[in-house]
N, C-alpha and C positions, 0 to 999 in steps of 0.2 A: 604383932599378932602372937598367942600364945598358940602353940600347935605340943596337942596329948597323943599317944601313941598306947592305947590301951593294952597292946598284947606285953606289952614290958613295961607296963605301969610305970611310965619318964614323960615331962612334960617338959618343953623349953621355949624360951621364945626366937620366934620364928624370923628367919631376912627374906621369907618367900612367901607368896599368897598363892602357890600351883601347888594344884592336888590330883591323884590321878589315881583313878577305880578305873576296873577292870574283871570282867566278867566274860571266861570262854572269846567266844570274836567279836566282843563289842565292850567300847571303853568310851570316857570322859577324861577328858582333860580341862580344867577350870581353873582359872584365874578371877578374882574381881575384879583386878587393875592391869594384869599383863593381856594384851589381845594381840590374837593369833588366827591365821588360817589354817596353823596345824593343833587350834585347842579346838575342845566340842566335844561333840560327839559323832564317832567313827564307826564304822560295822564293815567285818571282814568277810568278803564274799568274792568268792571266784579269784580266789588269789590277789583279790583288788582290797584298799581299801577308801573307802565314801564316807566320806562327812555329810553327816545328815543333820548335824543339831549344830547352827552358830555358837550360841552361847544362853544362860540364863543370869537375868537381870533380876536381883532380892530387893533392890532400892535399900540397902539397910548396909553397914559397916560388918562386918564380921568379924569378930573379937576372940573368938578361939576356933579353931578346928579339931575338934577328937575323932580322933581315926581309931575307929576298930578292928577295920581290916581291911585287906585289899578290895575289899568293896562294900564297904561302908562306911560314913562316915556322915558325924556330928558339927552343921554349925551355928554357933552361940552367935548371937545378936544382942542388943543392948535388951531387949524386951521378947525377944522370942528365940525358937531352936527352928531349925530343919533337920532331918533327918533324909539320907540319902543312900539309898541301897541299889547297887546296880544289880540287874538280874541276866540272865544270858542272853532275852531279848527285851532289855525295857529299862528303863529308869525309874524308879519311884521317890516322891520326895514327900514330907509328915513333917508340917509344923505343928508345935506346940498350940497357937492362935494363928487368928488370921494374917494372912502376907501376901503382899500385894507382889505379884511378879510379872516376868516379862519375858517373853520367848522370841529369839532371833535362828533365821532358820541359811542353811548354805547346803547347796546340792555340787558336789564334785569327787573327781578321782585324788589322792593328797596332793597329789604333784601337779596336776592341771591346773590351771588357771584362766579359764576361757568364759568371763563372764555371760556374753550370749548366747551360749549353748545351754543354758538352763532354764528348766519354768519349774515356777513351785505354784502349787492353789491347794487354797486354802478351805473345805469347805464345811459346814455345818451339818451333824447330824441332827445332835440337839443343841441348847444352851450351855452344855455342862460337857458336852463329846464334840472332838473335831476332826476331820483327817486332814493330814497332809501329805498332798502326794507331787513327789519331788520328778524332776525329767533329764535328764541328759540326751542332747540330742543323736537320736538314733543311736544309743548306748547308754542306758541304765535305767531303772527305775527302781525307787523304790517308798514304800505307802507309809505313813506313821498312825497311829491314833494317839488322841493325846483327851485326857480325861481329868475331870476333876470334880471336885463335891460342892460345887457352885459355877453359877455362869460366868463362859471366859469370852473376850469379847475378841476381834478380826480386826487389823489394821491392813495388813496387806500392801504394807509400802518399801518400794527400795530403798534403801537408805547405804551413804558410804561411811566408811568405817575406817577410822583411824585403828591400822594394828600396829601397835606400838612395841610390840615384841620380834614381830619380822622386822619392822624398819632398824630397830637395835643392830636384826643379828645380819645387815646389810642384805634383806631378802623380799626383792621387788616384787607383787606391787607391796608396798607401805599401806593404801588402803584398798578397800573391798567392796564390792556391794554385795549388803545382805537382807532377808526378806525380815521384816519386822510387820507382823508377825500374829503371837498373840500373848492378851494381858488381861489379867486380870485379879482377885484378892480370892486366894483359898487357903483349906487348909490340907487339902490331898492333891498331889498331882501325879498324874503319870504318863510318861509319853514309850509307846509300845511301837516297835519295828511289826507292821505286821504281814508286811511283803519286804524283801523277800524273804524266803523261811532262810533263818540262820543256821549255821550248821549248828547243833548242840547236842551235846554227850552228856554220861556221867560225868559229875565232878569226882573227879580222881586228887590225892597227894602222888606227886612225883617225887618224896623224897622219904627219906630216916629221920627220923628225928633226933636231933643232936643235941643241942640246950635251946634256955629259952632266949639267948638273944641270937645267933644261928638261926632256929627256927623262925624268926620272924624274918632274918633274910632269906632262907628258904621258904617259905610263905611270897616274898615277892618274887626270885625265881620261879614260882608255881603258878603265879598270873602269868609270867611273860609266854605262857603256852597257848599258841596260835596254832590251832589245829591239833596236829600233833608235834609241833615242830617249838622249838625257843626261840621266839623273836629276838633279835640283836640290840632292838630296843625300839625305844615309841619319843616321841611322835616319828621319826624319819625311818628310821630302820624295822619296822616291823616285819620284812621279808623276810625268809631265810636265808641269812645268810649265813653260807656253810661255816668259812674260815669261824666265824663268834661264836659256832655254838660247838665247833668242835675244842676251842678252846677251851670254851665255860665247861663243855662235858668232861675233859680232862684235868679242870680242875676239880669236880665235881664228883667225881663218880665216884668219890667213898660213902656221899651223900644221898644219890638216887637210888630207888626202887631197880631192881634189877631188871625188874620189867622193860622202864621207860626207856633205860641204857640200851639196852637190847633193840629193842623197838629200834628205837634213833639208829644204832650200828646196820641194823638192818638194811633198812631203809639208806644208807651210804652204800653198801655193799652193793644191794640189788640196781643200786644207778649210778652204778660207777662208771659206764659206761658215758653218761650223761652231763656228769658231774665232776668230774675229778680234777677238771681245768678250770673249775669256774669260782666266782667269791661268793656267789648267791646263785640258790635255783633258779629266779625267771631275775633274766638281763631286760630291765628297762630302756626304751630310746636313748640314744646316748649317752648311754653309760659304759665307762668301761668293766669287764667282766672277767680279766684274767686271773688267775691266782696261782702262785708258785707254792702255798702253802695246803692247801684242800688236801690233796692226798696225803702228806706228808702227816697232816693232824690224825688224819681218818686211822691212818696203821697205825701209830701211839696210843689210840685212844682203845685199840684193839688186844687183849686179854690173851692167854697164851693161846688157848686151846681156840678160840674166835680165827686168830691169825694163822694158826697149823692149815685148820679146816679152809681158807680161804688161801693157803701160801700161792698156790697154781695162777688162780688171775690176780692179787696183790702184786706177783712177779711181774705180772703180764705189762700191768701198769705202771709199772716202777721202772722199767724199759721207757714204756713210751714217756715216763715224765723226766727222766734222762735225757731223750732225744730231746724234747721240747728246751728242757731247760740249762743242759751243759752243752760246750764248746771247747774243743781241744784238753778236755780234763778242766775246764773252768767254768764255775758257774756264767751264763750270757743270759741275764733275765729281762724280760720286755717291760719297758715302763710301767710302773704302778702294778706290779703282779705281787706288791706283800700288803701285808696290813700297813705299811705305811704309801698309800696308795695315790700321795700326790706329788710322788718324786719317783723321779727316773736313776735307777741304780743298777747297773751290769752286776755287782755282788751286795748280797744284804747277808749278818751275821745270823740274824734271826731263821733265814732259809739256809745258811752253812751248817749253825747249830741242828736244826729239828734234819735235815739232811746226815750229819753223821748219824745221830739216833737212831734213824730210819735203818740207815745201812747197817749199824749194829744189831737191829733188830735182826735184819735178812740174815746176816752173818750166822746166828744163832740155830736157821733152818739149813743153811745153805754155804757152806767155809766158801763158795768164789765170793762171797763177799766180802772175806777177814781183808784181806791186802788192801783192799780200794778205803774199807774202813781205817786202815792203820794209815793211809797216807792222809785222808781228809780231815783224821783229829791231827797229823803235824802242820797242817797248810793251817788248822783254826786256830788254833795254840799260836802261831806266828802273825795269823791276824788280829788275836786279841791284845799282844805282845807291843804290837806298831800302831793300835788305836786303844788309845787309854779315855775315850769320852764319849763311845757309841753306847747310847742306850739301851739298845740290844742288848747288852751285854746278859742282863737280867733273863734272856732266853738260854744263852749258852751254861747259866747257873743253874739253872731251873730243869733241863733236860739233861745236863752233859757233871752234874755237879765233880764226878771223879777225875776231870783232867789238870785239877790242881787241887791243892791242899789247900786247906784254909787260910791258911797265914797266905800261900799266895794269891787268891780271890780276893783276900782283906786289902792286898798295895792295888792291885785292880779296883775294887770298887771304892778305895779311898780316894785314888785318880778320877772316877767319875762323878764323886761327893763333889773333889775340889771346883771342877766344870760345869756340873750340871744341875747341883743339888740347889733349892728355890731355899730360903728361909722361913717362909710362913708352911715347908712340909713336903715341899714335889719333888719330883725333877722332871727339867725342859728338855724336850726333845732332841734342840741342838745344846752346844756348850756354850754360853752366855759372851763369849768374844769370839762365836762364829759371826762371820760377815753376812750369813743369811738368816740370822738368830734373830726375832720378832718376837716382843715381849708381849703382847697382846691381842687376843684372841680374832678375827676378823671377819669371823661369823662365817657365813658362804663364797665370801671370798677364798679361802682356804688357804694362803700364803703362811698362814701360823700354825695348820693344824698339824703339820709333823716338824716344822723347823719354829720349835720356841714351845707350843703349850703341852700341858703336864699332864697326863692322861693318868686319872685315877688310876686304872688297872692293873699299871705298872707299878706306880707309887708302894701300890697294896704288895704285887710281888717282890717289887727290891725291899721292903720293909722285911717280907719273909727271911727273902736271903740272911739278911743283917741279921737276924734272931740267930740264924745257923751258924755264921761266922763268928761273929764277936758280939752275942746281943751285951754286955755290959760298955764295950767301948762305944759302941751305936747308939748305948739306951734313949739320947736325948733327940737322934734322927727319928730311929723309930715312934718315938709317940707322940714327934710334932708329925709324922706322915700319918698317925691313924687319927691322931685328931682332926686336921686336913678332911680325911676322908668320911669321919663320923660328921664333923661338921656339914659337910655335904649331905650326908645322908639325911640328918635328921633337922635341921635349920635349914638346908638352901635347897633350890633346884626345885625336884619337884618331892615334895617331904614327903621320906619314907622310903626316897627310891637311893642309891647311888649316877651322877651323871657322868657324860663322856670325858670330860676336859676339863680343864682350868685355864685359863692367861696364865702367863711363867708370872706377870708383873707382880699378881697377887692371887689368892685362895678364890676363883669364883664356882658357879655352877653353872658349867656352857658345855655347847654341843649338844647332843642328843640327852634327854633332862633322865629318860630311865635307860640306862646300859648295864646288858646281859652282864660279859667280863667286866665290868667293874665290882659290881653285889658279888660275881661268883670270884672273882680274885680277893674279896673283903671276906668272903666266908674261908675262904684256903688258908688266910694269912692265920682267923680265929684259931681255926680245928689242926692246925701243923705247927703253928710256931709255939703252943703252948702257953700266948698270952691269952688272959680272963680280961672278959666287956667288964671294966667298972662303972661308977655313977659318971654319966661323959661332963665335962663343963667345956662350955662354951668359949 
């Protein structure tokens, strides 16, 4: 499939048939051929989100995708167009001529899967209007109309459904049942949310305008805006989750509108009380919700005069995230409390690193802090000294860059080229002759996701790095990692987005298909390192 990209006039041909609009709290996600319980159509209400739209069926091949913009977008068929615009509550579709389609319908919370608990009916205004009003039992509803410029016809039958994309990503059930539906040949469609009222604002820019291939990834960081917060990503992470966006915002914030920074900083401050231990605002059933990194991000991301005005309970906190988190002068962290959150580690370098920072920062309001600062950069320096293949490393670069000189960060990250660096562009979480090193990705299983696969976001940063240290001895790392990752962007995954992961074995697009820190570590690496977007090839 060829897939156009109108805002940066490039065309290429596509390894993916996932697209994904997104308008305020309500998005699609569509495939022809990948089928999913987390593709459709979604709406964000009450901190939840519901799939309210299976899928649509074109009965027709699609041979290009031209995307205009984060929510709209062009597709080409052998003899006719669609046209698809999402609106903040509605989908509208405009073919060129007549097309015969088909409408599958799924009532659920994303993570539920409780097929008995739902009724959908289906019923008749007139020929050409329908409603569908979907049920959860004793917990949710919500109404649709669905309109068109000729008569649509009622099937109304369960049918099961091969989804071939959760069965891939080892994510039971494999298949579904879903309500089919209704069908029929027009050439307007539109299906409208019209309970319950979605929340909808002005459309705002959250950003500066920087150039034009930037700004079209700041254009997708400007969808991932869920409420008022940056989803972490879609389809699984659209929560808040705090650790992602304080990242993305500290990469970001030479890019954002002062406003929205603000906003967001706020909004940490005022629930800190609430939030300062957690990965994500609301903790789902069984999930674990610790985090050693939230606070730590929140002060960094915090501006001189922000941090004065708050020194008193920043203190306050920084005490109690001590208590929680050190033991006899050493870090004692509880399982899964970093970003790499399916492994159990009493010390990670990533919370040693953003931990000295912190303390330098204090240090600057408050000298009882200089001593404890001066001994935490000797103990980091000696643990980056005694492990030459911790990925992290890329965090104590990136936060702490003055505790070596280049020359020596260059025998340090030449050490972790030698271990860990993939040839088609990444680097693997563990080092390729670790005993727990898994070359490919295993979906929900998770045994791969921090021991072996290659997570864009980091790629993007240690690509940074490299530019700083020796971008000529690096040259040839550096732009198999941005190809890697432009490859992703604009060929795989879900086109147009950056995704979570790769397999170490080879360049895929897995995990979560649009993640926040990947797009916002691809835009840091543009606007800091100095390199210009050329024509990409493939």
């Amino acid at each position: 499939m060829k897939v156009t990209y109108q805002e940066i006039d490039k065309n290429f041909k596509a390894l993916s048939d996932i697209f994904f609009l997104k308008n305020q709290n309500l998005w699609f996600l569509y495939s022809p051929n990948k089928k999913s319980r987390y593709f459709g159509g979604f709406l964000l209400f009450e901190n939840q989100a519901l799939r309210f739209l299976d899928d649509i069926n074109f009965y027709d091949e699609i041979l290009e995708g031209y995307i205009l913009s984060t929510q709209e977008i062009i597709f080409f068929f052998k003899n006719n167009q669609a046209y698809l615009k999402l609106n903040p509550d509605s989908l509208e579709i405009t073919f060129s001529s007549w097309q015969n389609i088909n409408l599958t319908f799924d009532f659920k919370k994303i993570f539920k899967n409780e097929p008995e608990k739902r009724k959908i009916e289906i019923k008749k205004i007139s020929s050409c209007c329908l409603t569908v009003e979907e049920f959860l039992e004793n917990n949710g509803f919500v109404k649709i109309l669905v309109e068109a410029d000729s008569p649509l016809e009622v099937r109304q039958t369960w049918i099961l459904k091969k989804m071939t994309y959760d069965e891939k990503r080892n994510s039971p059930p494999s298949s579904w049942w879903v309500l089919d539906g209704i069908f029929g040949k027009v050439r307007e469609l539109k299906i409208k949310i019209v309970q319950p009222q979605i929340l909808q604002k002005k459309s705002e820019i959250i950003f500066k305008s920087q150039n034009l291939f930037c700004d079209f990834l700041l254009f997708r960081i400007n969808a991932l805006v869920l409420d008022n917060y940056l989803a972490a990503g879609f389809p699984w992470f659209y929560e808040n989750w705090l650790r992602d966006e304080l990242l993305s915002l500290y990469l970001l914030k030479d890019t954002l509108r002062e406003e929205f920074l603000e906003k967001r900083l706020k909004f940490y401050i005022n629930n800190l009380e609430n939030i300062w231990l957690l990965n994500k605002q609301i903790i789902n059933e069984g999930q674990q919700g610790l985090a050693a990194d939230t606070f730590l991000l929140l002060v960094l991301n915090l501006n001189k005069v922000f941090f004065h005005s708050h020194f008193t309970l920043l203190e306050k906190y920084f005490q109690f995230w001590k208590e929680k988190f050190i033991k006899n002068n050493e870090l004692d962290l509880p399982a899964y409390s970093t970003w790499m959150d399916t492994l159990e580690r009493k010390t990670a370098l990533e919370i040693e690193s953003l931990y000295l920072r912190v303390l330098r920062k204090f240090a600057k309001e408050n000298k009882f802090y200089v001593e404890e600062a001066g001994y935490r950069e000797e103990r980091l320096i000696a643990q980056i000294k005694n492990n030459h293949s911790d990925i992290n490393l890329i965090f104590a670069f990136l936060f702490l860059e003055d505790i070596f000189s280049l020359k020596e960060w260059e025998r340090y990250f030449d050490k972790l080229i030698k271990t860990n660096f993939l040839n088609w562009g990444g680097f693997s979480t563990l080092p390729q002759n670790d005993i727990n090193f898994k070359d490919e990705d295993d979906g929900e299983l998770s045994k791969a996701y921090h021991q072996g696969n290659s997570w864009y976001f980091l790629n993007n940063l240690i690509a940074y790095a490299l530019t700083k240290i020796n971008p000529q001895k690096y040259k040839d790392i550096i732009e198999k990692i941005i190809k890697a990752s432009l490859n992703d962007l604009f060929v795989d995954g879900a086109l147009g987005y950056s995704s979570e992961i790769s397999s170490a074995k080879e360049r895929r697009s897995e995990g979560s298909l649009i993640q926040l820190w990947s797009i916002a570590s691809l835009i840091y690496f543009f606007l800091k390192s100095g390199y210009q977007f050329q024509t990409f090839e493939q």
